[in-house]
N, C-alpha and C positions, 0 to 999 in steps of 0.2 A: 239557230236552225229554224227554218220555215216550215211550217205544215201546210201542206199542198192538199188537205180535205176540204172538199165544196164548201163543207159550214162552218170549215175554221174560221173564229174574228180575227177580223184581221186589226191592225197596230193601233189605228184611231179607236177603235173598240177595247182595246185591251185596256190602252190610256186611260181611258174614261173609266173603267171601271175600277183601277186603279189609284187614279187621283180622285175622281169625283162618287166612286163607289157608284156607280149609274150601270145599271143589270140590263147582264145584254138579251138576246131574243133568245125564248124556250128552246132553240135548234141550238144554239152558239152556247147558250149554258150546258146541253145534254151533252153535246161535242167536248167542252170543258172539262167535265167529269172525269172523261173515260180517254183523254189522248195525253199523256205526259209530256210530247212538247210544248203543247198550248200552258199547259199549270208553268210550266218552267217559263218561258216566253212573260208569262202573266207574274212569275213571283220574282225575273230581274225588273219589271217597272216598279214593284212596290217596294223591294231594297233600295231601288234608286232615286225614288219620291223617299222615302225615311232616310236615306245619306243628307238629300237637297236640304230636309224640312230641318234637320239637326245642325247642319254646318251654318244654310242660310236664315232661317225662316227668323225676321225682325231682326234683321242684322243688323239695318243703319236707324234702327229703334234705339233712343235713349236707354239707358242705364233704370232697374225700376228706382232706384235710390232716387236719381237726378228728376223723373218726374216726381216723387212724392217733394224734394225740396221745391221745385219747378211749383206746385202747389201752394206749398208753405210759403212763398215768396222769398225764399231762400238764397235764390242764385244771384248773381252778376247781372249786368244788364245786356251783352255780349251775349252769356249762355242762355240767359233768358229766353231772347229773341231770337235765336238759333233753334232752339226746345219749341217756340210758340209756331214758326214757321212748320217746323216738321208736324208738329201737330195737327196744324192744319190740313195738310195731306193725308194724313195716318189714321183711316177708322179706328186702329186697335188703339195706340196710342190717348186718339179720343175719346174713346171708351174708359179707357184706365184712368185717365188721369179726373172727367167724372166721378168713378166709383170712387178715388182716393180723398175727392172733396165733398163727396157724400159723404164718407166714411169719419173723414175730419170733425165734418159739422157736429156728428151725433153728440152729446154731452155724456160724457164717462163717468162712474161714480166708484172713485178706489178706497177700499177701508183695507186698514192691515189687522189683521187679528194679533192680540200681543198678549193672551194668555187666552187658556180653556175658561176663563169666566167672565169678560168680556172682550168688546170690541169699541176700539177707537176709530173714529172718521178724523181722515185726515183735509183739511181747508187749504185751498188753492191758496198759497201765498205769494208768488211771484211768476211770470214767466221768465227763462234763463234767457241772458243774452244771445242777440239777433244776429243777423250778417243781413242790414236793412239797404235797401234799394232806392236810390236817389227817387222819390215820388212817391213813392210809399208810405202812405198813414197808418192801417191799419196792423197792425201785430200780428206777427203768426201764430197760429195755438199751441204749435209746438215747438221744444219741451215744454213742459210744465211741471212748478216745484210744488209738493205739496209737506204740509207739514203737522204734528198730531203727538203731542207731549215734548219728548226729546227725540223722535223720530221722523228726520226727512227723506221723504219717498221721490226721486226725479224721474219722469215718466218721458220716453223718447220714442216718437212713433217713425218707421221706415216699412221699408220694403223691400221683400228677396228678392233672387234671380229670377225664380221663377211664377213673381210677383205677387205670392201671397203678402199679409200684413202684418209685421211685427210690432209686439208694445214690451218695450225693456222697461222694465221698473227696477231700480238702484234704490235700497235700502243703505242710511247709513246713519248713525247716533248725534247727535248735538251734543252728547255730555260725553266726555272722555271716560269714563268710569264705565262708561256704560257697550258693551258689545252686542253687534248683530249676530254671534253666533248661533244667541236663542233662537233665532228665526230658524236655522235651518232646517228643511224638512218639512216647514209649514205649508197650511193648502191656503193657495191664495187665489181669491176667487173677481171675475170681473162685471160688473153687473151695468147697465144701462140707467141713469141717471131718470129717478123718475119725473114725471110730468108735476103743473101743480094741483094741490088737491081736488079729486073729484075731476080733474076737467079732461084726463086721457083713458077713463073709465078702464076698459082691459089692457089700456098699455100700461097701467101702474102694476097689475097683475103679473106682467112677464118682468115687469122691472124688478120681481122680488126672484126672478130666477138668474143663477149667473149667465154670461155668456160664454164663457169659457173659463176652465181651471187649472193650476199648475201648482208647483210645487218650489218654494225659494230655495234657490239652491245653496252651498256654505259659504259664501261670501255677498252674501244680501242680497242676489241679483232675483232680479220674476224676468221669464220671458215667457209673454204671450202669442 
């Protein structure tokens, strides 16, 4: 139904305020207010921009998984180049897949706590095998095994749907005698890898704070 008042906004106006949240004139907002078919008019465009944004919005957008492997050097040469193409086009996309090789680069620093009266650091001892790409030299950082008595920690970085960043840590024993159930329960904490001595002055300060903390749950797993 149309409103036939002088300072009803009319469709292009509604749109805009709508989709681009752009405030229409002091007459058209006071008219707003006080006529219930204008709100009505104005709250099918905003159901119907949250239908579009929900069904459509980054639909022929990769997978966030397949960009963070896309990073990792992970993929195919096929998906690769299909992935790098669209990139090209895709601010968001471009965006993302930036923050994921920033986020890569940073150096992690994982200790597992194995009793109330100390802590053991665990030493990077191998990366897990690769799915490597004809030209490719370089190794990807992830996974990473790390390992600290008879306990090996494997660390696997992705990404959700809704493209935050997961860090799965897999606790599991070297020595058969030995069970991860003691872990359950434990707070496991992740901290940022400090700089070397003296030379990142207050970034070594924040390196002594975690970045985030969690709790392993009863089958040895951390997710961050």
């Amino acid at each position: 139904m149309d409103c036939l008042h002088p300072l009803a906004p009319d469709d292009e106006e509604l749109l805009r305020l709508a989709l681009d949240d752009e405030a229409l004139s002091p007459e058209a907002s006071r008219h707003l207010e006080q006529c219930e078919i204008c709100r009505q008019r104005l709250a099918t465009y905003k159901d119907t921009q949250t239908f579009l944004v929900s069904h459509l919005y980054r639909r022929q957008c990769p997978a966030g998984s397949q960009l963070s492997y896309y990073c990792a050097g992970l993929l195919a040469g096929d998906e690769r180049q299909r992935i790098a193409a669209h990139i090209r086009e895709c601010p968001l996309c471009t965006q993302e897949v930036a923050e994921t090789r920033r986020f890569m680069k940073e150096p992690l620093l994982a200790s597992t706590p194995v009793s109330p009266l100390r802590r053991v650091a665990a030493t990077l001892v191998r990366q897990q095998a690769q799915l490597v790409v004809r030209g490719d030299t370089t190794p990807a950082p992830w996974p990473r095994q790390y390992h600290a008595e008879h306990i090996d920690l494997s660390l696997h970085l992705s990404r959700a749907s809704n493209g935050a960043y997961i860090l799965l840590g897999i606790i599991t024993s070297a020595d058969s005698t030995e069970s991860v159930d003691a872990f359950a329960g434990v707070q496991a904490e992740l901290y940022r890898a400090p700089g070397p001595s003296g030379a990142n002055g207050g970034e070594d300060k924040q390196a002594a704070q975690p970045l985030v903390c969690t709790n392993i749950d009863e089958l040895g797993n951390i997710v961050f």
